[in-house]
N, C-alpha and C positions, 0 to 999 in steps of 0.2 A: 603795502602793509595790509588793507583790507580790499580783499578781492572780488568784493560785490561793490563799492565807490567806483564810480565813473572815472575815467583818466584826466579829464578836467577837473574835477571836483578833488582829487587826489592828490594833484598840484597843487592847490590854491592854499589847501591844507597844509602842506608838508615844510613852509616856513616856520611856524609853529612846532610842529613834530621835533623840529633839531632841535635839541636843547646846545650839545657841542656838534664839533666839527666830525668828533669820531665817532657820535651817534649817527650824523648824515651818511658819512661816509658806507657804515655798514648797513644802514638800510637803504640805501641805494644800489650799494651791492646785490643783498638779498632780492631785489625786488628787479631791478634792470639788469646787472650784469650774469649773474649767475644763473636766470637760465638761458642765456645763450650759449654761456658755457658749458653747460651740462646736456645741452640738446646740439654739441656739435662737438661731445668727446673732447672739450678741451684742456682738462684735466690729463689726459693720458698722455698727451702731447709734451706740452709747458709746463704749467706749476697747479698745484696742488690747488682747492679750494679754500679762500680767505677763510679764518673762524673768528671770532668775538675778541680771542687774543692778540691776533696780527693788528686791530684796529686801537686797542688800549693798552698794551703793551708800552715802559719807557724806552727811548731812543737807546740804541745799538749800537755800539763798535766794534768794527769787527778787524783782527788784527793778524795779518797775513804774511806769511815770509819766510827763509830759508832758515835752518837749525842754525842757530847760533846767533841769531841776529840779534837779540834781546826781547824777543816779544812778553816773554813771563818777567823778567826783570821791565819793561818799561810797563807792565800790569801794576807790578809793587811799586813802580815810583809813582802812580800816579795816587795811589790809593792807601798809601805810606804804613802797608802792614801786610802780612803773610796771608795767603787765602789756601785753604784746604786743598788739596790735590796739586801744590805747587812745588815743581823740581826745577832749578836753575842748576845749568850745569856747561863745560864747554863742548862734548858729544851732546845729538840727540835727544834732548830729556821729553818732551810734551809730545806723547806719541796717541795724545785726544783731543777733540775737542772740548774745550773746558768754557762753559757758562760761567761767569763770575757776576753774582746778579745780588741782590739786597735780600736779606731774610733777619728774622729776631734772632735766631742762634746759628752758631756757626757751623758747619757741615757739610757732606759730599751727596747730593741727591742721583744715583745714578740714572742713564742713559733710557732705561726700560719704564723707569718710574717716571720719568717727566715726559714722556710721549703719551702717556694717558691722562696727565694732569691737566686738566679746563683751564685751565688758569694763567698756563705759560704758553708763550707761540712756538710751541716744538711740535706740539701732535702731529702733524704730521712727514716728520722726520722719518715715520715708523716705517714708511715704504723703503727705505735702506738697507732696513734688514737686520739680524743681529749683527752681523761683523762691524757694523759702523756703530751701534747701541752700545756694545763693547767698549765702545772710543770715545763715549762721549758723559757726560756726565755735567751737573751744576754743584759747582762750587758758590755756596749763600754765606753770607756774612753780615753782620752790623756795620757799614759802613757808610760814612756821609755822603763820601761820590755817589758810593751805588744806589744810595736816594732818588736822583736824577737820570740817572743811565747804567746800561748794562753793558757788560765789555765781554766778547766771545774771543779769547786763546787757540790757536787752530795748531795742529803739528806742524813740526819744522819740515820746511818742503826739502828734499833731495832729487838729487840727481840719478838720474840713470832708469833704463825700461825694468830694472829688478824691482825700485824702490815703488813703482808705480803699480805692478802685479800681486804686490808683498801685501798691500795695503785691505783687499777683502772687500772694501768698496767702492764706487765710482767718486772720489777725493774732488775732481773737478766738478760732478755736478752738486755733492753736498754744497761749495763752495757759493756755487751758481745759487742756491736754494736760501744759503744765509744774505747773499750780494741782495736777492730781491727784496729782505726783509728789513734788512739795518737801514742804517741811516749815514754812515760816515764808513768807508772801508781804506783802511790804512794799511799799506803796503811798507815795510821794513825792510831795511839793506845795511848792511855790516860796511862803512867805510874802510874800514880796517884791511878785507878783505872781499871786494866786490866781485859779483861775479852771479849772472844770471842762469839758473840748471835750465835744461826744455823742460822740466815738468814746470817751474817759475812761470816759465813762456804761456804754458799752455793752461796755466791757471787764470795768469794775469784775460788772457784770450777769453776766459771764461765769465771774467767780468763784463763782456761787453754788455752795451746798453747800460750801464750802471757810470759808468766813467766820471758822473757829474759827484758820485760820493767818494771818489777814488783820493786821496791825501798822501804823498811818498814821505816818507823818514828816515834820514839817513844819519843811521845811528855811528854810536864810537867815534865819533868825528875827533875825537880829544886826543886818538891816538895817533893822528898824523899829520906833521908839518904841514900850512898853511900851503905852500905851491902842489903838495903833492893832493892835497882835500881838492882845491882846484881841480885837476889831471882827474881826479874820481868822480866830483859834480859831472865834469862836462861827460865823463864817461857814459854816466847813468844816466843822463836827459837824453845822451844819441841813444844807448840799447833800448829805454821806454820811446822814444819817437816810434819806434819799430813797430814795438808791439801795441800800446794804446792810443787808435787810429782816432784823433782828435784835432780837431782845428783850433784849439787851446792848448799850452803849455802846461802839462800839469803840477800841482807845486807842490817843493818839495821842502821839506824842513829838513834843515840843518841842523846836530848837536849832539849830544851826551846823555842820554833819557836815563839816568840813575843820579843815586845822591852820594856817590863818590865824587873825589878830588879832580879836577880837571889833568890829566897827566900830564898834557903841552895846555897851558892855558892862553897862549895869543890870541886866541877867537873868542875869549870868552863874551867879550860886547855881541859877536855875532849871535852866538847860541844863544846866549839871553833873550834876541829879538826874536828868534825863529822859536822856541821854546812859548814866551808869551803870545805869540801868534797864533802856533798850533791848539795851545790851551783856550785861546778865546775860538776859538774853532771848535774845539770840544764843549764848550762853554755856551756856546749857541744853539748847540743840538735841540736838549728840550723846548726852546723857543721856534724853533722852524722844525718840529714834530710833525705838526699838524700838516701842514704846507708839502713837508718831503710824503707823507702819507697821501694825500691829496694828488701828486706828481705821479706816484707806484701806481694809483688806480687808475689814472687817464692812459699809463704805457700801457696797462695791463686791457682795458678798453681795446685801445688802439690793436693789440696785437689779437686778443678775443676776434674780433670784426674780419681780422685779414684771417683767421681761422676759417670761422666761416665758411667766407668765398671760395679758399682754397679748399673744404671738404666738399662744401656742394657742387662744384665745380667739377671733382673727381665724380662722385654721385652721378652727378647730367652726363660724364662722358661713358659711365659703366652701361655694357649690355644686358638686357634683361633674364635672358637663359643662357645660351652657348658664347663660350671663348674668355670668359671671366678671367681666367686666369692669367691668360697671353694678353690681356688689355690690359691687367691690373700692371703687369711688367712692366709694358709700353707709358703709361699714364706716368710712372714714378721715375723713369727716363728721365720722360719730357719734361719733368714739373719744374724747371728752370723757366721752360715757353711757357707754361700755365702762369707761370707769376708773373710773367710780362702782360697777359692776358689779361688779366685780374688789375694792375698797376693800369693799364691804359683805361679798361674801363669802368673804372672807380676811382680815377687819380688819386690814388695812394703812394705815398711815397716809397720808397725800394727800402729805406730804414725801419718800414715795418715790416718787413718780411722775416719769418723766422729763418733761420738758419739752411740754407737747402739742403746742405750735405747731411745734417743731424735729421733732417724733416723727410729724408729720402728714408734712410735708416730705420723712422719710425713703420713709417709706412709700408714695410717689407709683410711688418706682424700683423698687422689691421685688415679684415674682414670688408671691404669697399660693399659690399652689399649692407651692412648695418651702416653706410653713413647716411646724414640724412641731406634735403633736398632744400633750397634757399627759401628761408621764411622772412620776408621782407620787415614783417611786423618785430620782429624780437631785435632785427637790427635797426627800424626805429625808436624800437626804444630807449636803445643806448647813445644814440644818435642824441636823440631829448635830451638825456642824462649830459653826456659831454655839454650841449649847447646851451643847455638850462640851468641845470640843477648845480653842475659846477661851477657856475659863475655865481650864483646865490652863496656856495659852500666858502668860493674866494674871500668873499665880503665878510664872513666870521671867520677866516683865518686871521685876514688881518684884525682883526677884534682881539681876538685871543691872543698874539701876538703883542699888540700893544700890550694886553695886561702883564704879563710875566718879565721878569725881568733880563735885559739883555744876556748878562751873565748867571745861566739859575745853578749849574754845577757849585757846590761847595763842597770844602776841607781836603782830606789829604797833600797832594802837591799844589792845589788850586792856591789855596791859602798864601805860598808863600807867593804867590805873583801877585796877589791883588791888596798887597800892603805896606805902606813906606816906601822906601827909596830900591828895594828890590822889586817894585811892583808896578799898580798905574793907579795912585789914588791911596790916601790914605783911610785906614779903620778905625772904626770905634769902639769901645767898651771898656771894660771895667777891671783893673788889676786885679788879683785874687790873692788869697793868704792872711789868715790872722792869726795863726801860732806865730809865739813870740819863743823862735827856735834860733841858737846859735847859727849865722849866716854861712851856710859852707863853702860860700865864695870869700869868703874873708879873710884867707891865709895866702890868695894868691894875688889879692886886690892891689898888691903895694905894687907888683909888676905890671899889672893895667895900668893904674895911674900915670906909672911912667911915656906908656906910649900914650893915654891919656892927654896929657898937658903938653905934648910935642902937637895936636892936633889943633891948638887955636882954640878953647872952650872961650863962648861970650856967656855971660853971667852966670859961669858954672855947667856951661853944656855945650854940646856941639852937634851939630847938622848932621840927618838924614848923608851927606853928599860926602861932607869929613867920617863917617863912621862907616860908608859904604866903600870907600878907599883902603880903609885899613882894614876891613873884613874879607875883602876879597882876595886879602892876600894868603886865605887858607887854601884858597884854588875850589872849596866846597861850591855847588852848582847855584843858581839864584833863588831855584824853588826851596834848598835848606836854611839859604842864610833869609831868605824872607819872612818865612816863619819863625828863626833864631829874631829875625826883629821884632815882630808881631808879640814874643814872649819877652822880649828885653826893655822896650817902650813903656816897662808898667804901666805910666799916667798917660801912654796913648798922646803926648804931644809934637811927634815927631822929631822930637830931641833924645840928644843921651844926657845924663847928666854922668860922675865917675860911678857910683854903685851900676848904673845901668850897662853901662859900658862895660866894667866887671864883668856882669853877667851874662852877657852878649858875649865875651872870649870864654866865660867859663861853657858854655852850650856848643860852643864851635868847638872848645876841648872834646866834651863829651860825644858830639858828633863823629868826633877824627878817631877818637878812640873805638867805633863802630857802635856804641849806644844808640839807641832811638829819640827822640826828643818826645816832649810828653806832648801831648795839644792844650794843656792848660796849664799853667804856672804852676807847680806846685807848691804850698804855704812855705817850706822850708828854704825856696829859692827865691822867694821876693824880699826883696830888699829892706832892711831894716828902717829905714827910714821912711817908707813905703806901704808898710805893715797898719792895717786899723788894728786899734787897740779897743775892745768891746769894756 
């Protein structure tokens, strides 16, 4: 930070300096990593240079997969409302990348405007170019989820060497560019219809080195018989063994990611579990922010260093005047030997090596007389930084960690899993409603009752376990009927009593009817005997 303090005295200091983890982070950047990368071109190579955004930025999801698969519909189920620039459709509709991120009013920020904005971690997107700026754009909303996190929408992947030419820019390494940045990247598959394109292939391929954020979903599950869901699971765990080269099994959720009717409802116990699973997965993100950001900068170290080696490397082998050219040939041949070279004597492991085939390609365009020559101090420094400074950074991650809550995501779909007998734990608060208005549930209460009092009421109510039996027989998903509890429970006792119960089938009407459910009771639906009277 200040360039005339001694490197001791600068240490001793810099406990202090953190106030958070992604203050440390970015002035350890500033100060150890970045210029090693800027004094060995490592920008032009990999990734782009961190900015202020990449480090305070909310957690990221990013949602990948073939047309049809429901990536914009499992957006809306999660966030239980329409966001600006959204087309659901059974052809190709999302043919952008669509930011879906929190704002005071609602709107379409395009592609060109937020690559200049300080504020968001896209600036440097801009090396794409317009044809990709074209495709992309921030959809902002008032929304409670996107309080806590921001969900990136990508076009549906297709098949074929047209669809991949058609596109105007490099699809795989934008891909590559968001993989580095998010925090959780969920891969989507149409049960319905399985089937992996090679551009899939060569996307998924694209993710490597990320694999620890990778999440599969396998959507539409509702529309096919249990033996035949089977026969498709096992299918999709052999084609990913293929492509995501992991000594872990990656996992895959199972279910129905909208708030339609389950069409074959036999699984529904399953998807219930894989659903609450996945959500507490999303649900953790903001909590393990800090920590995944922390893991990005040690890769990003790690592969900086073997940079390095391999420029100065090339540098020490180049000749000073004559044959430049026919060496520069020969050197980017060899550069498979060069990394064994470099691997023996600096035991570094062969998992940090970049890519060789992409690393040869780079190196056709590159100027080997502008590289530069091994400066041992600049990779001490990073060295310091990995074996020091990170392990101080660890010790306030878990700090911060403790403090935030395990699940910090709220509202939309979250809501109905984490309340009553659709959920894991019961909520609290306060019925709402004090117009004394004619009950609009009151003309069809006499047929509640009836399945009412077949349910075994003890002193006029009945169980979270009895009301979740006779509700699920609309086949609606658990994230709807959790929330239909959440507004049905007025007095929040975990019982129904008959007005409650009422109004729990009256909301699942309205549901099935394709209505939206409101997020707070409104005065006219709360129960007459329920109602403060002012």
């Amino acid at each position: 930070m200040f360039s005339w303090v001694s490197k001791d005295a600068r240490r001793k200091k810099e406990p202090e300096l953190f106030q958070t983890v992604a203050e440390g982070l970015r002035q350890l950047y500033a100060q150890k990593l970045l210029p090693l990368e800027e004094h060995y071109r490592f920008h032009e190579f990999h990734s782009p240079a961190l900015e202020d955004a990449d480090f305070d930025n909310k957690p990221m999801v990013l949602l990948v997969g073939q047309y049809s698969t429901g990536k914009t519909t499992f957006i809306r189920h999660l966030i239980e409302q329409d966001f600006p620039g959204m087309r659901i459709g059974p052809e190709p509709t999302t043919d952008s990348f669509i930011a879906v991120m929190h704002g005071a009013t609602e709107g379409v920020v395009p592609g060109n405007a937020l690559v200049v904005d300080p504020r968001r971690p896209f600036r440097k997107l801009n090396a794409f170019g317009n044809a990709f700026l074209n495709r992309f754009m921030c959809a902002q909303l008032p929304n409670p989820v996107l309080e806590s996190i921001s969900i990136i929408d990508t076009p549906g992947i297709l098949s074929g060497e047209k669809q991949r030419i058609s596109r105007g820019y490099d699809f795989a390494a934008v891909l590559e560019w968001f993989a580095e940045r998010v925090d959780r990247i969920i891969l989507l598959f149409d049960a319905h219809k399985l089937d992996i394109s090679d551009e899939f292939s060569e996307v998924i391929k694209a993710l490597k080195n990320h694999e620890d954020k990778i999440r599969v979903v396998l959507n539409k599950a509702d529309q096919i018989e249990t033996q035949q869901l089977m026969r498709v699971y096992g299918a999709l765990m052999w084609s990913l063994g293929k492509i995501i080269n992991t000594p872990e099994v990656v996992r895959v959720y199972i279910g129905s990611f909208w708030s339609h009717p389950l069409l074959i409802p036999d699984n529904r116990k399953l998807f219930e579990a894989e659903e609450q699973d996945l959500f507490k997965d999303i649900q953790s993100l903001p909590r393990n922010a800090a920590l995944r950001k922390l893991n990005d900068l040690i890769k990003r170290a790690r592969l900086a260093k073997v940079h390095a080696y391999i420029i100065s490397s090339l540098k020490k082998e180049m000749p000073n005047v004559f044959g430049k050219e026919s060496k520069k040939k020969e050197l980017v041949n060899n550069l498979g030997e060069i990394y064994q070279k470099i691997e023996r004597e600096h035991q570094i492991s062969p998992g940090d090596f970049p890519n060789l085939r992409k690393m040869q390609e780079q190196l056709q365009t590159q100027d080997f007389s502008k590289f530069q020559t091994l400066r041992p101090k600049l990779l001490d420094t990073v060295d310091d930084m990995l074996a020091n400074d990170i392990a101080r950074l660890m010790v306030m991650v878990r700090q911060e960690e403790a403090q935030m809550p395990s699940q910090a995501v709220k509202g939309g779909a979250f809501e109905g899993t984490m309340n009553g007998p659709f959920g894991h734990g019961y909520g609290e608060g306060a019925g709402e409603g004090i117009d004394d208005v004619e009950w609009v549930v009151g003309k069809d209460k006499p047929t509640y009752d009836e399945i009412f009092y077949t349910l075994s009421p003890v002193n006029g109510k009945i169980t979270g376990a009895s009301a979740k039996k006779e509700m699920v027989k609309s086949k609606l998903p658990n994230t709807v009927l959790g929330k239909i509890w959440k507004l049905a429970d007025v007095d929040k006792d975990g019982l129904l009593d008959d007005e409650e119960f009422a109004l729990a089938n009256h909301l699942i009407k309205v549901k099935l009817e394709g209505h939206e459910l409101p997020a707070d009771l409104p005065p006219h639906l709360v129960p007459p005997s329920k109602r403060r009277h002012e």
